[in-house]
C-alpha positions as CSV (number, residue, x, y, z in Angstrom):
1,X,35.7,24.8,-60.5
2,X,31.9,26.4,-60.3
3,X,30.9,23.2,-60.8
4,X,32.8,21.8,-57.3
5,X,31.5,24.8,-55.6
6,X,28.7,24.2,-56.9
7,X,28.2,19.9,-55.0
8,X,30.1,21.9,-52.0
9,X,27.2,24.4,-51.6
10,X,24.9,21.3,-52.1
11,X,26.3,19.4,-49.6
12,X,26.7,22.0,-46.9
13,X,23.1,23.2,-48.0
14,X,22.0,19.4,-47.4
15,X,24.0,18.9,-44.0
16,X,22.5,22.2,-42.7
17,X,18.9,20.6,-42.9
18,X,20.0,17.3,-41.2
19,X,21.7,19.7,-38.4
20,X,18.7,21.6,-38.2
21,X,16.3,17.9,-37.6
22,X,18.9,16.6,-35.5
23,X,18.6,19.8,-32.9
24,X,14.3,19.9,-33.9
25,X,14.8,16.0,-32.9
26,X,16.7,16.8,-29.7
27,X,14.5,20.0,-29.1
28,X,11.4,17.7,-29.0
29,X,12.8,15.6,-27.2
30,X,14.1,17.1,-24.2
31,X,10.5,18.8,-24.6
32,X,8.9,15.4,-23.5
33,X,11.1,14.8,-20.9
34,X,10.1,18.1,-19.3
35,X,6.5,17.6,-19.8
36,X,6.2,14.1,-18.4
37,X,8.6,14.7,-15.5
38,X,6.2,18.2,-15.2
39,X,3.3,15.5,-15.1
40,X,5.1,13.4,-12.8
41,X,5.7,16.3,-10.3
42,X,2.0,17.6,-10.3
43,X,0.9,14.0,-9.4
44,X,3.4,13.8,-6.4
45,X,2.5,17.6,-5.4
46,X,-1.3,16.8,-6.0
47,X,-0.6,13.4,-3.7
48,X,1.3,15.1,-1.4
49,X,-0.8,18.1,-0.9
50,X,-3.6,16.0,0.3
51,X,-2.2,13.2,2.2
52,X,0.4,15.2,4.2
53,X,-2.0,15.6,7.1
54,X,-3.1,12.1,7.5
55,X,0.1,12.0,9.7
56,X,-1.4,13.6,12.4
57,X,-4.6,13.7,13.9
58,X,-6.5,16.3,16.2
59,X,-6.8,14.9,19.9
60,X,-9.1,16.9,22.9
61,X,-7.7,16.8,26.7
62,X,-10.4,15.5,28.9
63,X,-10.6,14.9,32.6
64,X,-11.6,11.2,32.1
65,X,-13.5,10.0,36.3
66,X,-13.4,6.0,35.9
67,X,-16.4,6.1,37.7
68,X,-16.6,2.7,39.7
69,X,-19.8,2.3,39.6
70,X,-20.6,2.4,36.1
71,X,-17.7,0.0,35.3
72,X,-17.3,-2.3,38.1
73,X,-20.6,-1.9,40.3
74,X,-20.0,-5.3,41.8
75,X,-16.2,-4.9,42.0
76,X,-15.7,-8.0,40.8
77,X,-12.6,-7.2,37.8
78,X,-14.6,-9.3,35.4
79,X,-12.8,-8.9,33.0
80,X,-16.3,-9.0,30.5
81,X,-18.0,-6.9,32.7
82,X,-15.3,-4.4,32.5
83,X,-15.4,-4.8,28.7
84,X,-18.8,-4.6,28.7
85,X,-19.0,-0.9,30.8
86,X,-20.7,2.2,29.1
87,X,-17.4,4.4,28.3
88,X,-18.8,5.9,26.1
89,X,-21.1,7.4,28.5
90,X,-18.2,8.6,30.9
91,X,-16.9,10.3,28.0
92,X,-20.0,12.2,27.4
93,X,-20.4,13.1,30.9
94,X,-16.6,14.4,31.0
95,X,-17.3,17.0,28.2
96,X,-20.7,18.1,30.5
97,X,-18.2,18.7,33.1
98,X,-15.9,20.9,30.8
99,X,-19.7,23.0,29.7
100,X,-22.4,22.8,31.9
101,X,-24.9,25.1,30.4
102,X,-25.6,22.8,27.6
103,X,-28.9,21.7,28.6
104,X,-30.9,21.0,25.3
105,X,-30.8,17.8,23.5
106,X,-29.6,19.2,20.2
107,X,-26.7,20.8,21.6
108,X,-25.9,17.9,24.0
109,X,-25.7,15.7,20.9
110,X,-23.8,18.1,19.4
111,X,-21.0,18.4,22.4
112,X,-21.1,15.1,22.3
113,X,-20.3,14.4,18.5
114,X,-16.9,16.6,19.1
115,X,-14.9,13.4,20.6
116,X,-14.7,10.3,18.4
117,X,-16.2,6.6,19.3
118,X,-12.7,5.9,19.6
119,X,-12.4,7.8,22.5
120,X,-15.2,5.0,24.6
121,X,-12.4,2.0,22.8
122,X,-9.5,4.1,24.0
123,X,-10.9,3.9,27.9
124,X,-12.0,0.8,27.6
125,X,-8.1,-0.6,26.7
126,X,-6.9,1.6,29.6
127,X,-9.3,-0.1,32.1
128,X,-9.0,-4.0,30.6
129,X,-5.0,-3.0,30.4
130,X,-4.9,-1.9,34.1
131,X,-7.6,-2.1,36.8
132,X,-6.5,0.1,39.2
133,X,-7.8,3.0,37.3
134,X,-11.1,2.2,37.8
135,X,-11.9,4.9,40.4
136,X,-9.3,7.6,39.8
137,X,-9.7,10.8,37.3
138,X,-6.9,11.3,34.9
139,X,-6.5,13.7,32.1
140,X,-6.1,12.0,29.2
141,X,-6.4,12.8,24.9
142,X,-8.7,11.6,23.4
143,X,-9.2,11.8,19.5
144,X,-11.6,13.8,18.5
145,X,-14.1,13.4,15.5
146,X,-13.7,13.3,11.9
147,X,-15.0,16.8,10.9
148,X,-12.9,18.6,14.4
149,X,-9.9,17.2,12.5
150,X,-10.9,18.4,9.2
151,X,-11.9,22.2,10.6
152,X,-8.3,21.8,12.9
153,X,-6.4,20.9,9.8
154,X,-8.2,23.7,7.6
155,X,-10.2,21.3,5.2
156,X,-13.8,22.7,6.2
157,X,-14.7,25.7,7.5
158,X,-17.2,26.7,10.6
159,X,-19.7,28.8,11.4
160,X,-23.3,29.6,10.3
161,X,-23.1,28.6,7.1
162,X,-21.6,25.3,8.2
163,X,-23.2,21.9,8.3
164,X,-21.0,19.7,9.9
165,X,-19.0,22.7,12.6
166,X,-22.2,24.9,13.5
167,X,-21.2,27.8,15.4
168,X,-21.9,25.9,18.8
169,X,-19.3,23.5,17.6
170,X,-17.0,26.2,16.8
171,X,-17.4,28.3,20.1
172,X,-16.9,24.8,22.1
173,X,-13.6,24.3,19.6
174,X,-12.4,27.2,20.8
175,X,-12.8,26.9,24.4
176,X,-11.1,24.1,24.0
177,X,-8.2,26.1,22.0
178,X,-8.0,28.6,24.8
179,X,-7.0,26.3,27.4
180,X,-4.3,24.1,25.1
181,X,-7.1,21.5,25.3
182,X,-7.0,20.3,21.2
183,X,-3.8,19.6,19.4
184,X,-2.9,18.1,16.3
185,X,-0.4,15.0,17.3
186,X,1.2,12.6,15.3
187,X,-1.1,9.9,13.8
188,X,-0.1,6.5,15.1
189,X,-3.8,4.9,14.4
190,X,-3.1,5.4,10.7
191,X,0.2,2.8,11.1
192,X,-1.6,0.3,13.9
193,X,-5.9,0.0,13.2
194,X,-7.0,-1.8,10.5
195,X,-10.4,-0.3,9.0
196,X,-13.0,1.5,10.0
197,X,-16.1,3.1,9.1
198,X,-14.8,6.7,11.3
199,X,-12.1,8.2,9.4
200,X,-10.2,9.0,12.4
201,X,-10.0,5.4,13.8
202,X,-9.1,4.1,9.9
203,X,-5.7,2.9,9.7
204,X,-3.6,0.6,7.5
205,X,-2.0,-1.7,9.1
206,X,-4.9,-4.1,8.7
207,X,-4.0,-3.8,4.4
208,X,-0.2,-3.6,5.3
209,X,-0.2,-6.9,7.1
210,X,-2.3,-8.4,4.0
211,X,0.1,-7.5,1.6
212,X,2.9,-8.8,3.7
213,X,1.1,-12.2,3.8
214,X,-0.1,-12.4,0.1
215,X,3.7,-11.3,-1.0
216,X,5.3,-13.9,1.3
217,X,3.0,-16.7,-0.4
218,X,3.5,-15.5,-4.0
219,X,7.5,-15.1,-3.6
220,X,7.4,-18.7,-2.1
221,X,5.8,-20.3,-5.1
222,X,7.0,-17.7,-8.0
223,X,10.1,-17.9,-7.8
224,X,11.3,-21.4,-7.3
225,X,9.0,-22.4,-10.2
226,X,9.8,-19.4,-12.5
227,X,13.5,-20.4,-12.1
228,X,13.4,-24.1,-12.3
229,X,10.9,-23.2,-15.4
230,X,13.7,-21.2,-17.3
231,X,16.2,-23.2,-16.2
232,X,14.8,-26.2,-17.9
233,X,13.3,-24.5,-20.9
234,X,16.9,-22.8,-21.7
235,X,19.5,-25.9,-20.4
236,X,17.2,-28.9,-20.9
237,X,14.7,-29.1,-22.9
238,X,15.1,-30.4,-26.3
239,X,14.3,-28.2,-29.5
240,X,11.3,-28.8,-30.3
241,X,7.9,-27.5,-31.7
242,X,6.5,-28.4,-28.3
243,X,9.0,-26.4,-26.3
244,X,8.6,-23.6,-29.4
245,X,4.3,-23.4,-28.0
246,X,5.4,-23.8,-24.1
247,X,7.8,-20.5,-24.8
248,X,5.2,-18.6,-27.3
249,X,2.5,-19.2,-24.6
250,X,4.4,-18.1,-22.1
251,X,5.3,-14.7,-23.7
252,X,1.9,-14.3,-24.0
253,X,1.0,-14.9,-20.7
254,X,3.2,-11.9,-19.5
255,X,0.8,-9.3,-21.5
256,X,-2.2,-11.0,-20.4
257,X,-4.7,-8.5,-18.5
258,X,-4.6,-9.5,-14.8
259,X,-8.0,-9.2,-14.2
260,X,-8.4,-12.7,-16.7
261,X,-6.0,-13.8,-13.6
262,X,-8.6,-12.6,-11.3
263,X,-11.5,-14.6,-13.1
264,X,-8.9,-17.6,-12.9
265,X,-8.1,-17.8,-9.3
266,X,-12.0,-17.5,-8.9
267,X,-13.0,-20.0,-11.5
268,X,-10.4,-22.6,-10.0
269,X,-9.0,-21.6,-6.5
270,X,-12.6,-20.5,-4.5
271,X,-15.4,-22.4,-6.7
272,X,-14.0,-26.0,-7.9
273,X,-11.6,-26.1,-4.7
274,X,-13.0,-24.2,-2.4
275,X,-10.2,-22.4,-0.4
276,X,-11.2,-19.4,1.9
277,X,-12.3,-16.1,0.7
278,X,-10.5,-12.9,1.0
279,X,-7.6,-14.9,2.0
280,X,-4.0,-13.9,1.2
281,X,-2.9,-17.9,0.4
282,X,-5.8,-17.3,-2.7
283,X,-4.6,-14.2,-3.5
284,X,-0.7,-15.0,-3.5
285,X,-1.7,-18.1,-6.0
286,X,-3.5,-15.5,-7.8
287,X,-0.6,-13.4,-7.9
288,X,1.8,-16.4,-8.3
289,X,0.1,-16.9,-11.8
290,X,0.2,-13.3,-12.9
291,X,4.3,-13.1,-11.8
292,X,5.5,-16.2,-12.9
293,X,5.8,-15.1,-16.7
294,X,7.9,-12.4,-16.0
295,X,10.1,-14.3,-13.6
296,X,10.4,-16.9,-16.3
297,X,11.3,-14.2,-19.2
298,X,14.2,-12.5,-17.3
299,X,15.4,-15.3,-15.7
300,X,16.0,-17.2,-18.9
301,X,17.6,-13.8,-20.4
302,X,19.9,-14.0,-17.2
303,X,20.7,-17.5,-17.6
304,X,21.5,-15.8,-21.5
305,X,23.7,-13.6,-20.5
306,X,26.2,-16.0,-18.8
307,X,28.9,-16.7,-21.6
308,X,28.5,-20.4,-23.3
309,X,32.4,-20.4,-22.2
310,X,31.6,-20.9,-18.6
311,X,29.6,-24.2,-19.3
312,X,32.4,-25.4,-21.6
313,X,35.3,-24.9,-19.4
314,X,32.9,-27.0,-16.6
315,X,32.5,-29.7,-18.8
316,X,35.7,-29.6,-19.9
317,X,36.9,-30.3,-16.5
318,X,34.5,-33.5,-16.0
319,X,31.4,-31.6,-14.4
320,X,28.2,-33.3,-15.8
321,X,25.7,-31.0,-17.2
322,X,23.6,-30.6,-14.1
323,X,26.9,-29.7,-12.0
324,X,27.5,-26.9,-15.1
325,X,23.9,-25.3,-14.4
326,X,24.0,-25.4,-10.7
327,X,27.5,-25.2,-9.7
328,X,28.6,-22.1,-12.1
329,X,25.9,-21.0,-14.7
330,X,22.9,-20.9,-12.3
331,X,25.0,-18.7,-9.6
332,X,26.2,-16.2,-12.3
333,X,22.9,-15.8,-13.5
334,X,21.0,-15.4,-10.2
335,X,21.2,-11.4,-9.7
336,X,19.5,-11.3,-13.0
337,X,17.0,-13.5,-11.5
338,X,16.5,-11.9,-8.5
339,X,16.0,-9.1,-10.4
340,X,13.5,-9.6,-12.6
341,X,11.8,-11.9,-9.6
342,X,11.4,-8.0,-7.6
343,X,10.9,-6.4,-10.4
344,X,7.5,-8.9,-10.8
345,X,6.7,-8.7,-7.4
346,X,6.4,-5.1,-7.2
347,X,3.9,-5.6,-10.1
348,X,2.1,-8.1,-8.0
349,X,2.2,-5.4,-4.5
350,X,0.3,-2.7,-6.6
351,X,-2.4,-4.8,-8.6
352,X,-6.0,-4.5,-7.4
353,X,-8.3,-6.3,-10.3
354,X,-7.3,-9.9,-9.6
355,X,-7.8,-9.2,-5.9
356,X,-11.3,-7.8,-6.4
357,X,-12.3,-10.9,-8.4
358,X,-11.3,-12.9,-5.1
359,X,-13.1,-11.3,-2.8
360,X,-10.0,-9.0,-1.1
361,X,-12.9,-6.1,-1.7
362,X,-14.1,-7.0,1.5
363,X,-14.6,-4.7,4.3
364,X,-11.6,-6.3,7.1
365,X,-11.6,-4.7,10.3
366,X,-9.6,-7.3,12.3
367,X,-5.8,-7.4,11.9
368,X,-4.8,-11.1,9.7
369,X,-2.2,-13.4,12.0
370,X,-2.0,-15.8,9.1
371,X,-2.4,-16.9,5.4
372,X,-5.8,-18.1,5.6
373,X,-7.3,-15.5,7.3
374,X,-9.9,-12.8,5.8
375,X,-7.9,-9.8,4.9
376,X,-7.1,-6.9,2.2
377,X,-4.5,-5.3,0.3
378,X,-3.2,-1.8,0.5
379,X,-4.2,-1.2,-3.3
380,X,-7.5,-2.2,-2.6
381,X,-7.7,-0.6,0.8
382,X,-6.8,2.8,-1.1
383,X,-9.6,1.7,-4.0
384,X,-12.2,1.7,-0.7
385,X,-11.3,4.3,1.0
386,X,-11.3,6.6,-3.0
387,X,-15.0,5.5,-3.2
388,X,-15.9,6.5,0.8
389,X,-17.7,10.1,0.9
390,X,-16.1,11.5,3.7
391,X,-13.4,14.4,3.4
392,X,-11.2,12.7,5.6
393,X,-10.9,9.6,3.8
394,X,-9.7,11.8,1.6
395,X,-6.3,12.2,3.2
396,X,-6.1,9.0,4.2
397,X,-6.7,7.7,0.5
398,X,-3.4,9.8,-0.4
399,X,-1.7,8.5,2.4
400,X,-1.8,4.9,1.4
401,X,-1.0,5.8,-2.0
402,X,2.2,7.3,-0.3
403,X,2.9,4.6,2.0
404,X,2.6,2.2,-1.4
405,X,4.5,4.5,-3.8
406,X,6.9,4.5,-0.9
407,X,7.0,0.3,-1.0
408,X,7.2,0.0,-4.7
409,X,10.5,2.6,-4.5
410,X,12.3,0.6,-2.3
411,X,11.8,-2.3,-3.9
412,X,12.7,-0.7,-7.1
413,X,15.7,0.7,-5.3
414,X,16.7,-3.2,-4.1
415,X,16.7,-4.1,-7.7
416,X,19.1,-1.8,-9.1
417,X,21.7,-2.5,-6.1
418,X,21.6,-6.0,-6.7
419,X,21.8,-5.7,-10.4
420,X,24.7,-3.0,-9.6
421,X,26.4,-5.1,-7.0
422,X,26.5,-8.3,-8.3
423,X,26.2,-7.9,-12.6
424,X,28.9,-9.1,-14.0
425,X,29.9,-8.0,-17.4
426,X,31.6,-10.4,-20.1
């Protein structure tokens, strides 16, 4: 009897200790979850915090005289000579008009520093856009400089001690507050200009529309090769040792570093056949290379998946093997495909190494219409814009990290509802 009580009070003693790991085990790890989704959250809120007023950007109310003879002397409606008028010198002269005791040079340059050159590009749309302004006076916004939006949004202070808002700045910034004259409005530059070397005239549309075009390109030529890849390799091919390297090399290529892409694409695509730099057809084959492991690795674990059943009962029926693959296993195995093939792309959308090693560093102010055109990519638009000294690229930087974070979500996102809607389990 003592001696039962005895392996009883062992036993317990022993199950008490593994109860004890299991809850330490649990403990620690519900302890990691809170730490990296407390990680997770001070990145988003440190993001967040600094990009948030990239969304809007301070703008001053001028009373803007198309002076005739400045832009059209001959009145002529060249169309060059009106692109070719000094606007930036009517918007100078409208802020005289709003303080006409700045006399000195100094403090003229400084007046005129508070309105951005985007302001002499903004007139000179209006004018080439309609004519029949030329003449009239119209009160119109006009952005207003860099450091005006950073002392507007809070970012920098002014005053005395100031070097970029001097107290002359300031007293002018105020004026201009007492009359409702400067607002903070909603950013639209940010979604429609390309680059620029004024932070307030920066946008990202110029990057946006490169990614567009260097995704297009690499989902054109990744996937139908990914997929006919694993389709052959896992319905076709024979056994082999040959087939045995193909696979191994393949697997290998999907933990290669994607900068060894990068010297690739440059090696082969720009300097033995000479395609365009900066270009988003070189930097969706660059891209195409990177992707196409992956798409071939879950697309043969799709094709898997699919029971062998399904190709026995088609050829049992008198379908030949390549009616089997394409007429039932291939269709059961494409959300898997489609998949993996998103889940690679959005691995392509936020890479920046290969891209550098192609020349995509490249500073792009026009807007790309096509493949072979110069352009950049939002990663390396936000690796630019990191490296630019100016505190209001930093809030743009943040932005276009938001605007990508907010890409690679969504595609994310389409992943799982396809894999959701149309998985089918056996």
């Amino acid at each position: 009897m003592n001696k039962t009580h005895t392996r009883l009070d062992i036993i317990k003693s022993g199950l008490g200790k593994r109860y004890a790991k299991e809850r330490l085990f649990k403990a620690l790890g519900f302890s990691a979850i809170v730490i990296a989704l407390a990680m997770l959250m001070v990145l988003f809120t440190t993001i967040i915090g600094n990009g948030y007023s990239a969304f809007q950007q301070t703008f001053i109310k001028l009373d803007i005289t198309f002076d005739e003879a400045v832009i059209d002397p001959d009145k002529t409606l060249d169309p060059d000579v009106l692109a070719g008028a000094d606007y930036s010198g009517i918007v100078k002269k409208s802020l005289r008009k709003v303080f006409p005791d700045v006399k000195k040079r100094k403090q003229k340059r400084d007046l005129y520093s508070l309105a951005s050159q985007g302001a002499a590009y903004q007139l000179r749309a209006m004018v080439l856009e309609n004519p029949s302004v030329i003449g009239t006076t119209q009160s119109l916004w006009v952005p207003a400089d860099d450091d005006v939006d950073m002392y507007m949004k809070g970012h920098i202070q002014g005053g005395e001690s100031s070097s970029r808002i001097n107290q002359d700045k300031l007293d002018w910034i105020n004026v201009f507050k007492g009359n409702s004259a400067i607002e903070k409005k909603f950013n639209i530059a940010l979604f429609t200009n390309g680059d620029s070397r004024e932070p307030e005239l920066a946008g990202i549309w110029g990057a946006v529309a490169g990614s567009l075009y260097t995704m297009v390109v690499t989902l054109l030529l990744s996937f139908p090769l990914g997929v006919a890849t694993a389709v052959y390799l896992e319905e076709f091919a024979p056994k082999n040792i040959w087939t045995d390297i193909i696979e191994v090399n393949i697997n290998n290529l999907a933990a290669v570093p994607s900068i060894v892409f990068g010297l690739l694409g440059l090696a082969v695509f720009l300097n033995f056949f000479s395609l365009p730099r900066s270009a988003p057809m070189v930097g969706g084959l660059v891209l195409t290379l990177m992707t196409l492991p992956t798409i071939i690795i879950t697309s043969r674990v799709a094709l898997q998946s699919v029971p062998p059943s399904i190709r026995e009962g088609a050829l049992g029926v008198g379908a030949s093997k390549m009616q089997s693959v394409t007429h039932h296993v291939l269709p059961l195995a494409l959300p898997g495909m489609l998949t993996g093939t998103i889940i690679g792309m959005a691995r392509a959308l936020g890479e920046t190494a290969p891209l550098l090693m192609i020349g995509m560093v490249a500073f792009i102010v026009d807007i790309p219409t096509g493949i072979l055109d110069k352009a950049t990519v939002l990663p390396v638009q936000i690796y630019l814009w990191a490296d630019s000294p100016e505190r209001a690229f930093v809030e743009r930087t943040s932005a276009a990290i938001m605007v990508l974070l907010a890409f690679l979500l969504i595609m994310n996102s389409l992943a799982v509802v396809l894999r959701r809607k149309f998985e089918r389990r056996w």
